[in-house]
C-alpha positions in Angstrom: -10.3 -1.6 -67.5 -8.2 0.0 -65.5 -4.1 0.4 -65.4 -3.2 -2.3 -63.3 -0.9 -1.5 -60.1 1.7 -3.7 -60.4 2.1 -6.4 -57.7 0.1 -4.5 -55.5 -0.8 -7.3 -52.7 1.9 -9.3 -51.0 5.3 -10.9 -52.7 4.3 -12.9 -55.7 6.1 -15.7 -54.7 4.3 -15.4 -51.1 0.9 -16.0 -52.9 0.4 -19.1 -52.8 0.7 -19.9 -49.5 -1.4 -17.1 -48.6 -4.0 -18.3 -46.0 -6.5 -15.9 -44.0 -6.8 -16.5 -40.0 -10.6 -15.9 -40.0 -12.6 -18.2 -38.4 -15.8 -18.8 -39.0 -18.6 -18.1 -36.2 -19.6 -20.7 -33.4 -22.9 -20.9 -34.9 -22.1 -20.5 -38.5 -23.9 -23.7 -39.9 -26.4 -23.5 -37.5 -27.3 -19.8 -38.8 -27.4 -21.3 -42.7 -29.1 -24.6 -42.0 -31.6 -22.1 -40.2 -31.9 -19.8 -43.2 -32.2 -22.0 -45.8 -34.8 -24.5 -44.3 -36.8 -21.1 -43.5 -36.7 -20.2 -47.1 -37.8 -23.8 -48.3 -40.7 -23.9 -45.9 -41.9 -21.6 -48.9 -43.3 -23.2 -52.4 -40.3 -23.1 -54.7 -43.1 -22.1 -56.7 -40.4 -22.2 -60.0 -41.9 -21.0 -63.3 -40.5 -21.3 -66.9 -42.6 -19.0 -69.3 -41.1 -19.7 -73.0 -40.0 -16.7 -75.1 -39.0 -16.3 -78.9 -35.7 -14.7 -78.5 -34.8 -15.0 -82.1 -32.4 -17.7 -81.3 -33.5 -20.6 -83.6 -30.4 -23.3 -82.0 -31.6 -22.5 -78.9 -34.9 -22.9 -76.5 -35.1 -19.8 -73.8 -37.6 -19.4 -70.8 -38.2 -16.6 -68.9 -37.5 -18.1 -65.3 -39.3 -17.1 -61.9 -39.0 -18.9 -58.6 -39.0 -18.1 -55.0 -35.8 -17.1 -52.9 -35.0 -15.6 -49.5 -38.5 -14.6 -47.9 -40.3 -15.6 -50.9 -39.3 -12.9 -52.7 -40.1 -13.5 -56.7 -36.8 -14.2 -58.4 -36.0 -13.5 -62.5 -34.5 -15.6 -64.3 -33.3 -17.0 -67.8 -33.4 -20.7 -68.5 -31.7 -20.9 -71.5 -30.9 -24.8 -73.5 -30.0 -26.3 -76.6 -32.7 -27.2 -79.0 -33.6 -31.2 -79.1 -31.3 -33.9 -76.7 -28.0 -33.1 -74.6 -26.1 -34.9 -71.6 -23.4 -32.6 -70.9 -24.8 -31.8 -67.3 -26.1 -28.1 -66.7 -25.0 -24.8 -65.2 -26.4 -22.1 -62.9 -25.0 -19.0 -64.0 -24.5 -15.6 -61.0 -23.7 -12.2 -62.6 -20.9 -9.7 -61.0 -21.7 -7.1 -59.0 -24.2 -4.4 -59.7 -25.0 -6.5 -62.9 -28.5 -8.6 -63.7 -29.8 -10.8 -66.2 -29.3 -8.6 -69.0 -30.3 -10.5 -72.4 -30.5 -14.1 -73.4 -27.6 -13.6 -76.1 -25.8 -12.7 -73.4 -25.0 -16.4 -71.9 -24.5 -18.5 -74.7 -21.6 -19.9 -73.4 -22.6 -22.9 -71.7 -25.7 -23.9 -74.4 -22.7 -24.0 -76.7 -21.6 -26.5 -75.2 -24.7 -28.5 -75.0 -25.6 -27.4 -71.4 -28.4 -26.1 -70.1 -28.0 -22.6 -68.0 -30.3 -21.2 -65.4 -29.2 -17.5 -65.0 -30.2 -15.8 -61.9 -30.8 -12.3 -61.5 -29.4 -10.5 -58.7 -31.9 -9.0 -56.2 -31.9 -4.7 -56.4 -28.8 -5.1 -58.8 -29.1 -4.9 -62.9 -28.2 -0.7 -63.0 -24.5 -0.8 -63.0 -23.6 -3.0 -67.0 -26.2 -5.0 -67.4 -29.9 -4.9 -66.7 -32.2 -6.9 -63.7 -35.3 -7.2 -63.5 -35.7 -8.0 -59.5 -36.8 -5.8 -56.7 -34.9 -6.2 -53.4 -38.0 -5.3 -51.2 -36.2 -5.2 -47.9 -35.4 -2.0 -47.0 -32.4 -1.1 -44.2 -31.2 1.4 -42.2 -28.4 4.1 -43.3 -25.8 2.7 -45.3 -22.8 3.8 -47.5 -23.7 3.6 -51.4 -23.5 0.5 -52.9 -24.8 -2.8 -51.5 -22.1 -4.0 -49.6 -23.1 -2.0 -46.4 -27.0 -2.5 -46.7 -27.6 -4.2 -43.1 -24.2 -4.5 -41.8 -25.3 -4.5 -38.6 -26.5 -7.8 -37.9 -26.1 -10.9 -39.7 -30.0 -11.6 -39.8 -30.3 -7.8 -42.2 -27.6 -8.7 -44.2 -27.8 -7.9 -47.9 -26.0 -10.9 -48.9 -28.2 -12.9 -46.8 -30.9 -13.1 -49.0 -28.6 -13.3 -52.3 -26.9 -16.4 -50.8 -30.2 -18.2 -50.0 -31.8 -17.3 -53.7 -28.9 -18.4 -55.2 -29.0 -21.6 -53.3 -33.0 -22.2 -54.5 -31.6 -21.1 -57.8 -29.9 -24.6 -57.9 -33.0 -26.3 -56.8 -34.9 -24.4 -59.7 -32.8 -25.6 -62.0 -32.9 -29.2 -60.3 -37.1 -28.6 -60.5 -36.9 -29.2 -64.7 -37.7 -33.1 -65.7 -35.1 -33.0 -68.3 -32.1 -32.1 -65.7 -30.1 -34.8 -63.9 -29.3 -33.3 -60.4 -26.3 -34.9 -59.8 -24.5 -33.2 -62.5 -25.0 -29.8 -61.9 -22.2 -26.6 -61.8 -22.3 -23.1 -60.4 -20.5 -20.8 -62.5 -19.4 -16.8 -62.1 -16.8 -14.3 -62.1 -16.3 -12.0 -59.2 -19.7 -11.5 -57.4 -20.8 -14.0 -59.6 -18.1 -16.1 -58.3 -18.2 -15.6 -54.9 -22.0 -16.8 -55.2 -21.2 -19.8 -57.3 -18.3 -21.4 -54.5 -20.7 -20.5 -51.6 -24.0 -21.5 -53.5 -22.0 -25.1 -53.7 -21.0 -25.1 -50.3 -24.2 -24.6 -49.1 -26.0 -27.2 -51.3 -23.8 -30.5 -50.8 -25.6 -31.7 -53.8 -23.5 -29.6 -56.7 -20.7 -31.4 -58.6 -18.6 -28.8 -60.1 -17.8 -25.0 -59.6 -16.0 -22.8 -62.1 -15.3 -18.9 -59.8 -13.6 -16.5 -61.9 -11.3 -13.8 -59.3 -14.1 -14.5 -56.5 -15.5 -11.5 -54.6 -16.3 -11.4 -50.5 -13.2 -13.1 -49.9 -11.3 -12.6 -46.6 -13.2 -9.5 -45.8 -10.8 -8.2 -42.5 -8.0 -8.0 -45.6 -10.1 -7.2 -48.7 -11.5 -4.0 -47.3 -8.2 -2.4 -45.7 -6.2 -3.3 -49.4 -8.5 -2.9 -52.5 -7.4 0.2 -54.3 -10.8 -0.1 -55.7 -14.6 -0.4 -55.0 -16.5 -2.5 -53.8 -14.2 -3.5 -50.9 -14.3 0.5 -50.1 -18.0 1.1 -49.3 -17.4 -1.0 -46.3 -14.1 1.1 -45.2 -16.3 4.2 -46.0 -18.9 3.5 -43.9 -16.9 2.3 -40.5 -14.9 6.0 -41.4 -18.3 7.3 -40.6 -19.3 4.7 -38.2 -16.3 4.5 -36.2 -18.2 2.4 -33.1 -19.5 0.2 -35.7 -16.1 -2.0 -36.8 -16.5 -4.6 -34.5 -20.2 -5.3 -35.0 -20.3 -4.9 -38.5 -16.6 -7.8 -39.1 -18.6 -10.1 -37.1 -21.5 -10.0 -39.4 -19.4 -10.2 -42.1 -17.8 -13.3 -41.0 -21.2 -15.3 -41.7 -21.2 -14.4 -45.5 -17.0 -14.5 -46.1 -16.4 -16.8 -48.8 -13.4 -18.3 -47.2 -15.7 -19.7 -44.3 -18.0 -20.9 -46.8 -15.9 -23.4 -48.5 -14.4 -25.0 -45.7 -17.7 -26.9 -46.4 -17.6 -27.2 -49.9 -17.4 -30.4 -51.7 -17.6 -29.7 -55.5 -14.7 -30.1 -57.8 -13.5 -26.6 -58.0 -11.7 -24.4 -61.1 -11.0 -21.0 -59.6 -9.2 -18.6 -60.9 -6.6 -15.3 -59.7 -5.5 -12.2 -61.5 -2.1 -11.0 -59.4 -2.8 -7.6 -60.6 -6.3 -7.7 -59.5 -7.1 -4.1 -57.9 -10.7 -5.3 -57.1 -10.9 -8.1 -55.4 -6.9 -8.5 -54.4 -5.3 -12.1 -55.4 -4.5 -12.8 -51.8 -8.0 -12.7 -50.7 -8.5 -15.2 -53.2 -6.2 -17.3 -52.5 -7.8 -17.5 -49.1 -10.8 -19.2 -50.3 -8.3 -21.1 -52.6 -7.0 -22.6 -49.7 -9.6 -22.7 -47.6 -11.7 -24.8 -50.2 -12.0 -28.6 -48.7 -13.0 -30.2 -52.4 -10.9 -30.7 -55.2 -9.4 -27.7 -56.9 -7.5 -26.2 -59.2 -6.4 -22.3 -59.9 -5.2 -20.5 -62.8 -3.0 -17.6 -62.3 -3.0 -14.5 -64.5 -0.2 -12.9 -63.5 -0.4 -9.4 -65.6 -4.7 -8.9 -65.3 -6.4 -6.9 -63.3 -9.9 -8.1 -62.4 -11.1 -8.8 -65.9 -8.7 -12.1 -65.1 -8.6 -14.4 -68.0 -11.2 -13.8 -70.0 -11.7 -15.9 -73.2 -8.4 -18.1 -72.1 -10.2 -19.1 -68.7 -13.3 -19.7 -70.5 -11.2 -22.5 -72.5 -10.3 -23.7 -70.1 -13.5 -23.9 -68.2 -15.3 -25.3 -71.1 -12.5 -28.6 -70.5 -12.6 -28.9 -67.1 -16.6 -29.0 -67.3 -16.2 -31.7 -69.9 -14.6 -33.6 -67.3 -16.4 -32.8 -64.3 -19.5 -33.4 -65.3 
């Protein structure tokens, strides 16, 4: 962790009330509906492959199912040994991150829930291992991911991550011993940002816990964020100085903020204030912008680890009650 810059973003006080003035594009749902019902014209073709893991409490499956374009999706499927009616999680890793191990996301099987964790496509090399090829290549881009086809919204790296994290859900929803109405996406910064837009894009979620959510209020995010990822973006339009326009509007179809106006889950999100990643005021953008029921937490002296074990407590209660 970083030293924290103190009260970097705007007045403390002001956060709150903080909204963004995006809007979202004219064709915006017609551009997801159009996305997703391309990617389930596919077989889901969702497989659970069982695994010793050296976890006697617990059962774990090595998970594969078909996202964005078909392309194969890893996986864990991870659940408590014998019966459980808590609900069940999907779980989306931060950025850069993958599915790492099984021990790894024991969280939610402590609590009696089942947990599909998804790997992120051409992440896993940054803190944690993947295991899944993004086999879509692009054109020049700044290093990173957050530039990798910028220039329209049909290339767009986040494109295919928001679809497999919506058939993510429906693997999950695939398993006989899972009750789809009670459901949760769950995630902390990238991991975050896919969980509220994951549950806006699949009315059919209950409950969504986003730790300090990243891809929030992009036109802000990438002109105040002392700190990367936000800056690959304001790296690459230093190079591509014709590009600013072109590549905001594609952004706009994947900005978190525009996502949740849709949303319907009950919502725990929470904010670090001293948050040099993804900047508080961005999230309280999709704070507000979020049309469900919702809660935040506010850590006023974290940076982007946020709260940590004390927001865990308190998603472990709020998931007791949502689902």
């Amino acid at each position: 962790m970083g030293v924290p810059l103190p009260f970097f973003d705007i007045d403390v006080a002001d956060l709150p009330n903080y909204r963004s003035s995006i809007v979202p594009p004219a064709d915006f749902d017609t551009f997801w509906s159009e996305t997703l019902a391309e990617a389930r014209s596919l077989p889901l073709d969702a497989r659970f492959e069982p695994i010793d893991a050296g976890l006697p409490l617990i059962e774990v499956f090595d998970v594969s199912f078909a996202g964005w374009g078909g392309h194969p999706i890893r996986g864990w499927y991870i659940k408590p040994r014998g019966s459980f009616d808590a609900g069940a999680v999907v779980k989306f890793i931060g950025y850069n991150g993958g599915r790492g191990f099984p021990q790894e996301h024991l969280l939610w099987p402590a609590t009696g829930r089942p947990v599909l964790v998804m790997d992120t496509r051409g992440q896993g090399s940054g803190w944690s291992v993947g295991e899944t090829p993004d086999p879509v290549g692009s054109e020049s881009q700044q290093s990173g991911f957050m530039t990798k086809g910028i220039t329209a919204p049909a290339t767009y790296f986040y494109r295919r991550v928001f679809t497999d994290a919506v058939r993510a859900i429906e693997a999950l929803r695939s398993r006989a011993e899972i009750d789809p109405a009670r459901i949760a996406t769950a995630g902390g910064s990238q991991g975050g940002a896919l969980a509220l837009a994951a549950a806006s894009l699949d009315p059919s979620v209950k409950a969504v816990v986003a730790d300090v959510p990243f891809l929030c209020d992009f036109p802000r995010a990438i002109t105040i964020a002392p700190r990367d990822p936000y800056g690959e973006v304001a790296r690459y339009l230093a190079v591509h100085r014709d590009m600013v326009e072109r590549a905001l509007a594609t952004l706009n179809y994947f900005d978190v903020v525009n996502h949740v106006r849709n949303a319907r889950a009950t919502a725990l999100i929470s904010v670090a204030v001293m948050d040099t990643i993804c900047p508080p005021s961005t999230v309280y953008a999709a704070f507000n912008a979020y049309a469900g029921a919702k809660r935040i937490n506010s850590y006023i002296f974290n940076d982007h680890e946020g709260g940590g074990a004390f927001q865990e407590r308190e998603q472990i209660a709020f998931l007791k009650e949502a689902l």
